[in-house]
N, C-alpha and C positions, 0 to 999 in steps of 0.2 A: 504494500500500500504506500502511497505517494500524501508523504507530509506538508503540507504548506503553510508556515508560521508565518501570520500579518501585525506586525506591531507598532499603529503610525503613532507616532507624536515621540515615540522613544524608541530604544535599541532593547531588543529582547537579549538574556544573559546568552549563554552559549549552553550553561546546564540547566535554566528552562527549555529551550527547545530538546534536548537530550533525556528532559523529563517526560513532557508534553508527547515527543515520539516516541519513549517508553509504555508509556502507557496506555497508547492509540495500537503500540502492538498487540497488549493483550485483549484488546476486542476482534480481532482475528479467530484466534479460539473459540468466539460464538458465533461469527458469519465470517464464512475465507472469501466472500465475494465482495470485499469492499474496496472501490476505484480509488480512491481519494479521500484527504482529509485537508478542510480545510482550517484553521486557527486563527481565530483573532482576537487579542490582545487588547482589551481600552484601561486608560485610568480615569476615571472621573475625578474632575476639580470639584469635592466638597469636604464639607467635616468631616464628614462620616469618617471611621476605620473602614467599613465594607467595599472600597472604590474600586476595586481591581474587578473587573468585568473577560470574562474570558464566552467566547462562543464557538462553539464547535460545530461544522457541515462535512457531516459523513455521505458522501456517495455510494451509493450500492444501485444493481439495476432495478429498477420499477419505482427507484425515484429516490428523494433526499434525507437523511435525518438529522435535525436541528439541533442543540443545545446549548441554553444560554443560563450562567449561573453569575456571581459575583459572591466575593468574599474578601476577606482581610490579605490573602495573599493568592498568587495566581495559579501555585499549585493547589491549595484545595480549593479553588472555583474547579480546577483542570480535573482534581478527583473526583468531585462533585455533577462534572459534565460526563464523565466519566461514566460514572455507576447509571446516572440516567440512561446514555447510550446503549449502557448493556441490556436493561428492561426490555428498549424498543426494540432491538435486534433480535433478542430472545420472542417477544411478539410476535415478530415478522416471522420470524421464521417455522413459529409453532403457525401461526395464519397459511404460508408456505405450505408445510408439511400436512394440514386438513385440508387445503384443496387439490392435492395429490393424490 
């Protein structure tokens, strides 16, 4: 699968993106058909701690899946989009496998 980290207003580290693509491998193990991942990275200017905005676009065929979480740091938004992705894919695929 093909990672694509988007990080405008700032420079993403070099072991977030080696995080971010760690951990988009282990969604491979529930669906091996996924094309593409795409990452984007915001910080929102407020008081808040929660600013770090992470959104994830998983490709697979018959269409897209989204996730958008925020959190204090960009890895656990990253875990966070994470575990969701797993749900959907597990979904899809039990949907999948009863129209079989």
């Amino acid at each position: 699968m093909k990672v694509n980290v988007q990080a405008p207003n700032f420079a993403a580290d070099v072991k977030l993106v080696q995080f971010i693509e760690k951990r988009l491998s282990k969604l491979e193990q529930f669906y091996d058909r996924i094309i593409f991942a795409d990452v984007f990275l915001k910080v929102q200017k407020t008081s808040e701690k929660e600013n770090k905005h992470t959104e994830i676009l998983i490709s697979i065929p018959g269409g897209d899946l989204i996730c958008k979480k925020e959190a204090k740091t960009f890895e656990a938004a990253t875990d966070e989009c994470i575990q969701s992705l797993e749900r959907q894919l597990k979904k899809r695929k039990q949907k999948q496998r009863a129209h079989a």
